[in-house]
C-alpha angles and dihedrals in degrees: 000000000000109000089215093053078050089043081055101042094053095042086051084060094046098052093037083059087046098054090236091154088180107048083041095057089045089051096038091055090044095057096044081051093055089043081045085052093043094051089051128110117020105293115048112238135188110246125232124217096267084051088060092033089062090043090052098048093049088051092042083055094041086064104047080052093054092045093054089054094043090058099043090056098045097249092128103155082058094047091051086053103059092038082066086041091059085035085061103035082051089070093071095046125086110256115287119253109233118234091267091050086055090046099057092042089052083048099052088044093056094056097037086057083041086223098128091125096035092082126188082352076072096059104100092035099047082041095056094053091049108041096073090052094051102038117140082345093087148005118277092220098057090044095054093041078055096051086041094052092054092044088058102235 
């Protein structure tokens, strides 16, 4: 069984004994979303910690989303909400690489493929190399805008 779905499942006790109605419902949500993930497909599997870890990080986004509608539309008690919600859900993620951390990986990654004059024909390759070392570290958005951005697109 995955430590950090153990890690998930003891916090949400600990927090159900301390009253903590917030941090119980997060936890609560992530772990029907990593059952939700389990039951899915056509054969039920036990997830691994990469497996939770994936689950976490597109939660953790779904939040900061829904944080940035709620305050464009001047719902901001919902969008404070799901801010403590991500800040939560944070906890549980490997730390985030800053913009300058992304940058020198794409970089490496450029010049490791060798594909620093191929330009936008480089994406997937220069991509691929990049994506294990930033996952659940950092967006993928930001990281592709960045790839994107050195190969001079």
């Amino acid at each position: 069984m995955s430590e950090l779905k153990d890690r998930l499942r003891a916090d949400l006790t600990a927090s159900m004994k301390a009253r903590d109605a917030l941090r119980s419902s997060t936890l609560r949500m992530v772990l029907a979303a990593i059952t939700n993930a389990e039951v899915a497909g056509k054969q039920a599997k036990e997830l691994t910690d990469d497996d939770v870890l994936t689950v976490l990080t597109s939660e953790s986004k779904k939040r900061r989303e829904s944080a940035e509608a709620f305050s464009s539309a001047g719902r901001d008690e919902l969008a404070a909400k799901e801010r403590e919600e991500a800040e939560i859900l944070a906890e549980y993620l490997p730390e985030q690489l800053d913009a300058d951390e992304v940058a020198q990986i794409v970089r490496e990654a450029i010049e490791s493929a060798g594909a620093g004059g191929e330009g936008m024909k480089a994406m997937g390759k220069v991509m691929g190399a990049v994506q294990p070392r930033t996952k659940g570290r950092a967006d993928g958005g930001v990281v592709a805008a960045e790839v994107k951005r050195q190969l001079g697109a």
